[in-house]
C-alpha positions in Angstrom: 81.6 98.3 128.4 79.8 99.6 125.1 80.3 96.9 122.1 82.8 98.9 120.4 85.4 99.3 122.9 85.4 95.7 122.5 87.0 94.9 119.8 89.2 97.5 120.4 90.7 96.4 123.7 92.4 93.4 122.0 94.0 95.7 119.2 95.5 97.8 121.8 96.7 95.1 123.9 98.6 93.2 120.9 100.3 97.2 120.0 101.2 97.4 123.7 102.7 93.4 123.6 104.7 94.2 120.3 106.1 97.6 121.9 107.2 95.7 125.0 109.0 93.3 123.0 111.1 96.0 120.7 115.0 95.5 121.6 116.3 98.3 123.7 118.1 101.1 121.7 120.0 104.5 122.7 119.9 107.7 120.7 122.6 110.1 121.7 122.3 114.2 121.0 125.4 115.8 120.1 125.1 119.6 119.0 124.4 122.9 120.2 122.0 124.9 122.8 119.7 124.6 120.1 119.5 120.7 121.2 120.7 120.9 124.9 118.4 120.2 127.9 117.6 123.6 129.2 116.9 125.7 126.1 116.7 123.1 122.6 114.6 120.7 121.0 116.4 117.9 123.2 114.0 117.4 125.9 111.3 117.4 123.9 112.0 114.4 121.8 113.5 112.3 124.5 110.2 112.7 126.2 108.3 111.4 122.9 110.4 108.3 122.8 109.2 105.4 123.9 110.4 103.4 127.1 112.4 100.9 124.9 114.5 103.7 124.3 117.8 105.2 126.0 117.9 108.9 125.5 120.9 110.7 126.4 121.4 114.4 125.6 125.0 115.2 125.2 124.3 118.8 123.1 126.4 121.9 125.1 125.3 125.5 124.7 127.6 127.6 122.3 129.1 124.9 121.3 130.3 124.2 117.2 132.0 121.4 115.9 135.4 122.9 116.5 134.6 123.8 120.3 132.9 120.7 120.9 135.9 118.0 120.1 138.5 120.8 121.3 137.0 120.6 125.0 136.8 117.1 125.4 133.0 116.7 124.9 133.3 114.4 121.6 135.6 112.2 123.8 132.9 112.1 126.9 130.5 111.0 123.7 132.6 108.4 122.1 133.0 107.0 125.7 129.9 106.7 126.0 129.2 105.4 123.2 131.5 102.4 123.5 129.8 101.5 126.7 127.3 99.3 125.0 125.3 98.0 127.9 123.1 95.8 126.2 121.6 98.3 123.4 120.7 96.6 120.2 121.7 99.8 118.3 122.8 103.5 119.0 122.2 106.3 116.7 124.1 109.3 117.3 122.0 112.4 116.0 124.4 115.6 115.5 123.9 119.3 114.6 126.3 122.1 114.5 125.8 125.4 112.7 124.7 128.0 114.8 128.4 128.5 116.3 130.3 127.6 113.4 129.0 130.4 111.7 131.5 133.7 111.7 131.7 136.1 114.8 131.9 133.4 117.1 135.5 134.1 118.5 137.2 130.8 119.4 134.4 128.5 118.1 133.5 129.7 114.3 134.8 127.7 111.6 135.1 128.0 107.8 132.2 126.7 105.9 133.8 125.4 102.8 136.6 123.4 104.7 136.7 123.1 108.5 133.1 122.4 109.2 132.2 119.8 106.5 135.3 118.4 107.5 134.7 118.1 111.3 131.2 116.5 110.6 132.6 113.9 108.0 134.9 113.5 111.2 132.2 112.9 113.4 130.6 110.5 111.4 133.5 108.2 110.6 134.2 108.0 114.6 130.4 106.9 115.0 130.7 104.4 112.7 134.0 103.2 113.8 132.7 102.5 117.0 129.6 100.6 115.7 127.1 103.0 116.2 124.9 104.9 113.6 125.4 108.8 112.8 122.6 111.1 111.8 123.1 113.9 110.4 120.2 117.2 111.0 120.8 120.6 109.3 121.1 123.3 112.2 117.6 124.4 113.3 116.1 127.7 112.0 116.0 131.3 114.0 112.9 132.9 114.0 113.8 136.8 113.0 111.5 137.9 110.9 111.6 141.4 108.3 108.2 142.5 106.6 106.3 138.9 107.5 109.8 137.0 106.3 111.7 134.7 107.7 115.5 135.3 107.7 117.4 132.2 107.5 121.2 132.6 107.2 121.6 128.9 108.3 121.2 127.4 104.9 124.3 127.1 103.5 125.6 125.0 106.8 122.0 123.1 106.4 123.5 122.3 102.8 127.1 121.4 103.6 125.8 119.1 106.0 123.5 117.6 103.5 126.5 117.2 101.2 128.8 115.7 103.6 125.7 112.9 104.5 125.8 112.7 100.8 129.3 112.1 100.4 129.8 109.5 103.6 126.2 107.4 102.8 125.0 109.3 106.2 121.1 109.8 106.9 120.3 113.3 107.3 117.4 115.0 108.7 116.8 118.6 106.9 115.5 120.4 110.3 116.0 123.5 109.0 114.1 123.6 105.7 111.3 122.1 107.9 111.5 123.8 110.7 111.9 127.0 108.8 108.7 126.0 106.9 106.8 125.7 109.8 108.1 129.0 111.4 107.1 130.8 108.4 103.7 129.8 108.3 103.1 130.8 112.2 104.2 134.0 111.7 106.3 136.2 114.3 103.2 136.6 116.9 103.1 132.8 117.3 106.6 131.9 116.9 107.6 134.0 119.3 105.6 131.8 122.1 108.6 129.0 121.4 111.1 130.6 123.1 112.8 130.9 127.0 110.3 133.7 128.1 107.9 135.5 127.0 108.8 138.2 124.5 108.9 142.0 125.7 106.0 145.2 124.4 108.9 146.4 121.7 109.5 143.2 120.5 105.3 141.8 120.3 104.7 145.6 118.5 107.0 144.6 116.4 105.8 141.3 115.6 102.3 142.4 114.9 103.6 144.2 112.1 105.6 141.1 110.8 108.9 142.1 112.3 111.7 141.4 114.8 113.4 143.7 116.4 116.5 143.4 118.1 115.9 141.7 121.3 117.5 141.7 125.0 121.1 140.1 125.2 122.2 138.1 128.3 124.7 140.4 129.3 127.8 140.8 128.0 128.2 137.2 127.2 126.6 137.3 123.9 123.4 136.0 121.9 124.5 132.1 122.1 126.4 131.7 125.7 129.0 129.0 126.1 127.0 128.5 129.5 123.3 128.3 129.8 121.1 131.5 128.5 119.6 133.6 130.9 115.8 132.9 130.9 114.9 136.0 129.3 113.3 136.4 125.2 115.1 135.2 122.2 114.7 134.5 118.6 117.1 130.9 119.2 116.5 128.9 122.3 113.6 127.4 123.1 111.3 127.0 126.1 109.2 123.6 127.1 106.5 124.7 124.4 109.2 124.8 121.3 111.4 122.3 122.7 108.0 119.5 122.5 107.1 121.4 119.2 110.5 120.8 117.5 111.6 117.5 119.2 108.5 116.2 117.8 109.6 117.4 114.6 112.6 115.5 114.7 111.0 112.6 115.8 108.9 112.5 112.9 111.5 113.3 110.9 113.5 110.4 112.3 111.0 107.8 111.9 110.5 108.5 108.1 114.1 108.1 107.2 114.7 105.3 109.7 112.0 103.0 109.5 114.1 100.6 111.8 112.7 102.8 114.4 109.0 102.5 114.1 107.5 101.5 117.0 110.2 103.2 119.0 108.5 106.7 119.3 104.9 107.0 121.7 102.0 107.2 119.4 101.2 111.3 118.1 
């Protein structure tokens, strides 16, 4: 063993001993395709969490904060929820947006009443059951016009931020960083996050800073109630964007809850 690696060994020994003897926690995922297992930013940060943690995704595709409580998914949540088990805390992450917004028959709601209203909702549940809600601003799209990014997601980003405001709720802004971080890859590279790999019209179009419309799932519309079919996007996400963004959030989540440190593997 060279003489460096050790006084190394020990240092990594006593980091492994202290992560062992963390308490066990549980995060729950509440949202939106953008955060479900098969096509969001789920998977990817349950997989950078460390073993002392419980993750359970709970997100639904097409779902919005009206949809979601209407169908009896909040109530499979709060259920869950009250089934401590043992956990020395549960934080409840949540983000809506994508569904609330208009056009989404049976599932948009209004922005200035309904949809600040369900999430102060949510939150007040959360904490009446003894666990801890997070708030995160709804993920950005990646459409891009003349090397821009289009995001129309900012006013729900900034009625959640108000409504964390207002309760005394943490919130993650995932959609002024993610957007950030979309902008600066450009449509050529973002376009490598999503379910497949895009189509010739739509990587012309990229490599001249643009977006054009791409393929729809059938009839059933850009963001499906059920799971997407696995064809190109500019919303879902495929294993590459789902580690790329749940690592995000992860980061994210450890700055603004330092109670977690030590809880997410080393980057």
């Amino acid at each position: 063993m060279k003489k460096h690696s050790l006084w190394i060994l020990p240092i990594l020994v006593a980091a492994l001993s202290a992560a062992a003897q963390l308490p066990p926690v549980r995060i729950i995922l509440i949202g939106d395709s953008t955060v479900a297992p098969k096509n969001g930013w789920g998977p990817g940060f349950c997989d950078d969490m460390s073993p002392q943690v419980t993750c359970v995704n709970l997100a639904k595709n097409g779902r919005s904060t009206s949809s979601y409580r209407a169908e009896g998914s909040w109530t499979t949540a709060m259920e869950t929820l009250e089934a401590n088990a043992g956990f020395s805390a549960t934080y409840v992450l949540i983000q809506f947006g994508h569904n609330d917004q208009p056009g989404k028959p049976g599932r948009s709601t209004d922005l200035q009443t309904e949809f600040p209203a369900n999430l102060r909702h949510y939150v007040e549940d959360v904490k009446a059951a003894g666990g801890i809600p997070v708030l995160i601003t709804p993920l950005t799209r990646r459409i891009f016009e003349a090397g821009k990014l289009k995001n129309d997601l900012v006013p729900w980003g900034d009625a959640a931020k108000r409504v964390a405001a207002e309760t005394g709720t943490t919130v993650l802004d995932l959609n002024t960083e993610s957007s950030a971080a979309v902008q600066k890859m450009g449509p050529v590279e973002a376009n490598t996050l999503a379910l497949a790999p895009p189509p010739a019209v739509v990587s012309e179009g990229a490599a001249k800073g643009n977006s054009p419309p791409a393929p729809k799932p059938g009839d059933k519309g850009f963001e499906p109630n059920g799971d997407p079919s696995l064809v190109f996007d500019y919303t879902h996400l495929g294993p590459k964007g789902s580690a790329f963004f749940g690592r995000m959030v992860a980061g994210e989540l450890l700055r603004v809850v330092p109670a977690l440190r030590g809880y997410v593997k080393a980057r």
